[in-house]
C-alpha positions in Angstrom: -21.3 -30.8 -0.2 -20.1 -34.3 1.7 -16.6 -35.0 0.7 -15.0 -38.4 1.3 -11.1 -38.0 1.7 -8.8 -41.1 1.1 -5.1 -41.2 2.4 -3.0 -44.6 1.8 0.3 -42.8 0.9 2.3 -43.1 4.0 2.6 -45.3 7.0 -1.7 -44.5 7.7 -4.5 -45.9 6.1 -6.9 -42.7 6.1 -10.7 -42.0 5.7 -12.7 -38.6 6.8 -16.1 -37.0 5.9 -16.4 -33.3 5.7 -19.4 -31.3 5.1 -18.4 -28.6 3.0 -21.4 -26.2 3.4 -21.0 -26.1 7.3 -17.0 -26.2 6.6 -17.2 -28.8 9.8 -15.0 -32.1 10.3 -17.9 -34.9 10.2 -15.3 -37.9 11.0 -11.4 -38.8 10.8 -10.4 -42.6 10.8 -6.6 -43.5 10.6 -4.7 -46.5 11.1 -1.3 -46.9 11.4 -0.4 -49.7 9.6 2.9 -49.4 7.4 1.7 -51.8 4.9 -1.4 -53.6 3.7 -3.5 -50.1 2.7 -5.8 -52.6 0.2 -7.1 -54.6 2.7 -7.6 -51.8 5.0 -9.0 -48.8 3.2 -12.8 -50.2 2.5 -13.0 -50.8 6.1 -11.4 -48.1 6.9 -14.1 -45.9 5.1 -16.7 -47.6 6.2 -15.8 -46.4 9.7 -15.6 -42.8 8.5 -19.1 -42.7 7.1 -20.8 -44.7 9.8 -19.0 -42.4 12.4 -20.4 -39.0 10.1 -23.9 -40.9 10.0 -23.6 -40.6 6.2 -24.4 -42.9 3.3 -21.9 -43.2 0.4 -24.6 -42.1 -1.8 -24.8 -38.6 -0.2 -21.0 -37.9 -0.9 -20.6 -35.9 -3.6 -16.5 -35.6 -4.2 -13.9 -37.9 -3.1 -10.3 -36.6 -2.7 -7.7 -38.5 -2.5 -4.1 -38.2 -1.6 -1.9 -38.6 -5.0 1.8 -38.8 -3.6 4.7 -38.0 -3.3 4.8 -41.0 -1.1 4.7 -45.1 -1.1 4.4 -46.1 -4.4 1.9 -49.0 -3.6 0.3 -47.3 -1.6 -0.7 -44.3 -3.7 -1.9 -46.6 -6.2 -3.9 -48.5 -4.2 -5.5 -45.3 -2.7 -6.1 -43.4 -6.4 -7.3 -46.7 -8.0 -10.0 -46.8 -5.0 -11.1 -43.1 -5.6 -11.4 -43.4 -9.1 -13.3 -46.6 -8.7 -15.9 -45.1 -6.4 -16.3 -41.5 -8.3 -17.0 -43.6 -11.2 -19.3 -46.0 -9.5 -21.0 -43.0 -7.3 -20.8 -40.4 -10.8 -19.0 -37.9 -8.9 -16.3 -35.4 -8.4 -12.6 -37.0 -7.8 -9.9 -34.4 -6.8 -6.4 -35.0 -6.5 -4.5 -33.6 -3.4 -0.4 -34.0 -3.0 1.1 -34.7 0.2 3.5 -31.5 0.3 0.5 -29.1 -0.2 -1.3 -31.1 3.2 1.8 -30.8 4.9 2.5 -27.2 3.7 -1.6 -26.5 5.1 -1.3 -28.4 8.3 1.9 -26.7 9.2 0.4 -23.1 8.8 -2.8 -24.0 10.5 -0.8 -25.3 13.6 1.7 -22.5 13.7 -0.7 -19.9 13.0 2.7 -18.7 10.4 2.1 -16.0 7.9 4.9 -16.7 5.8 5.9 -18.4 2.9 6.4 -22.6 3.5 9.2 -24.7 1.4 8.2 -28.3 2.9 10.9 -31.3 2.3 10.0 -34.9 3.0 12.6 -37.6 2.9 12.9 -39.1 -0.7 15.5 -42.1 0.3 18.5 -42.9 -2.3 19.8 -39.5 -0.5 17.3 -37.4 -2.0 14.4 -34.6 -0.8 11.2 -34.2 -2.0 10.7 -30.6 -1.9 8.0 -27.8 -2.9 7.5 -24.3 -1.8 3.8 -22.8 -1.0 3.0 -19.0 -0.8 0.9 -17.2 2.4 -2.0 -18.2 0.2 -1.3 -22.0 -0.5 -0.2 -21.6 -4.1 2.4 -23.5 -5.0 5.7 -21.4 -5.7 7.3 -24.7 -8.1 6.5 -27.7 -9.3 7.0 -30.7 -6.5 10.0 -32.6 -7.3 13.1 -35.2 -6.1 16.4 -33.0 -5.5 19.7 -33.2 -3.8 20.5 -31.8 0.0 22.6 -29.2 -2.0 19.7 -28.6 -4.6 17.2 -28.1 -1.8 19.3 -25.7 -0.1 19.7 -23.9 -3.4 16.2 -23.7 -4.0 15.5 -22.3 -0.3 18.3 -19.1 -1.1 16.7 -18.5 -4.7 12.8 -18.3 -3.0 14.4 -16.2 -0.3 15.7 -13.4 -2.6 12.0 -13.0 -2.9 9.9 -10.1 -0.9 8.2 -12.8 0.7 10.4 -13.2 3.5 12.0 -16.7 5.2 11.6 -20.3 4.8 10.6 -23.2 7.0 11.2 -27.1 6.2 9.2 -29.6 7.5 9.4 -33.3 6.6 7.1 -36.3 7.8 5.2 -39.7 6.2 2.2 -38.7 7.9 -0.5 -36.9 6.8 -3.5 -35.3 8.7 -6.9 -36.5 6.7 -8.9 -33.3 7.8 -6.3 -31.0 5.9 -6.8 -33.5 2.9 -10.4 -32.9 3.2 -10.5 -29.4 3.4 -8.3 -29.1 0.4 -10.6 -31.2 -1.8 -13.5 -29.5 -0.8 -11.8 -26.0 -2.2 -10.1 -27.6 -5.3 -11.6 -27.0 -9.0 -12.8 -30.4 -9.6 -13.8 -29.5 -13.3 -12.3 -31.8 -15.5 -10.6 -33.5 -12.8 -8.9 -37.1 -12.7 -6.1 -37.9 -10.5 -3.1 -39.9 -10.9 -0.6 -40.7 -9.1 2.1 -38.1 -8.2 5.6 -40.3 -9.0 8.6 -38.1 -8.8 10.9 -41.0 -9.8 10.2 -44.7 -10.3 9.5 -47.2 -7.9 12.7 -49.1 -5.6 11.5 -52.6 -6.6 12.7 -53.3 -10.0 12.7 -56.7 -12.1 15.4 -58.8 -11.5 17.1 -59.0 -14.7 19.2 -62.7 -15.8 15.9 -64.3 -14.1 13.3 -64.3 -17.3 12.2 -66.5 -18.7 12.6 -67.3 -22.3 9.9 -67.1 -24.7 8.8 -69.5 -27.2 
């Protein structure tokens, strides 16, 4: 299976084909752009298939990155996933950003234990998730306190599973996206976007205007 992987939820704009059957890296586009993922990512994935020497048609699930992360940017990258699976009448599978970064630190490391991974939520907050040896997830992702986070790493320690490691970072490697989509249960599967808390631009308020 050809697998098309999508990342627009940090400071990269992100494509990368992966043949699933020969578990090989076809191609692996990123740009480091900060803003302006929507008028990048088409272009963007064009590169990634013409580098792979593969047609859209003959991708048969797109993953894409759901977040935590910019809150644009993850909806630019979901909306263009779901638009394409739809379009193409295939598989879309969500991946979050602490399970690639929880992956990409073990395959680095070569580590055997247990991962809690914490990225920088602003507003004095930490994103934060734990992963077992295996990849599962040991709690739900979500927004906590310095003190919170350091409570959750001494409750996971008490387990048998021995010590902790943090990690934090905006980027995220499109391969390890990739290779997670290609192993995820896509039955039933429509991604969202992963918000933990609402977005930092609100409405001004005092500046409607009145209706009639």
């Amino acid at each position: 299976m050809i697998v098309l992987a999508i990342d627009t939820a940090g400071i990269d704009c992100s494509a990368a084909v992966f043949d699933s059957s020969a578990s090989r890296l076809l191609s692996a586009v990123s740009e480091e752009i900060g803003k302006g993922h929507a008028e990048r990512l088409m272009a963007v994935i064009d590169q990634a298939l013409d580098e792979a020497q593969v047609d859209l048609h003959a991708v048969g699930r797109i993953a894409v990155v759901i977040g935590p992360g910019s809150f644009t940017g993850i909806r630019v990258g979901v909306a263009a996933a779901r638009g394409l699976a739809l379009s193409l009448g295939i598989d879309c599978v969500g991946v979050s950003t602490l399970e690639t970064l929880a992956a990409s630190y073990r395959a680095t490391s070569g580590s055997d234990m247990p991962v809690l991974i914490a990225m920088d939520a602003k507003r004095e907050e930490i994103y934060a998730q734990a992963f077992a040896v295996d990849g599962a997830a040991l709690n739900e992702p979500t927004a906590l306190s310095a003190e919170d986070v350091d409570n959750l790493v001494k409750s996971l320690s008490a387990e048998p599973t021995g010590s902790w490691i943090s990690k934090t970072g905006d980027r995220f490697d499109i391969g390890t996206v990739a290779r997670i989509g290609a192993a995820k249960d896509a039955a039933g599967a429509r991604p969202k976007p992963l918000y933990l808390r609402g977005p930092d631009a609100k409405p001004q308020t005092g500046f409607a205007l009145a209706r009639v």
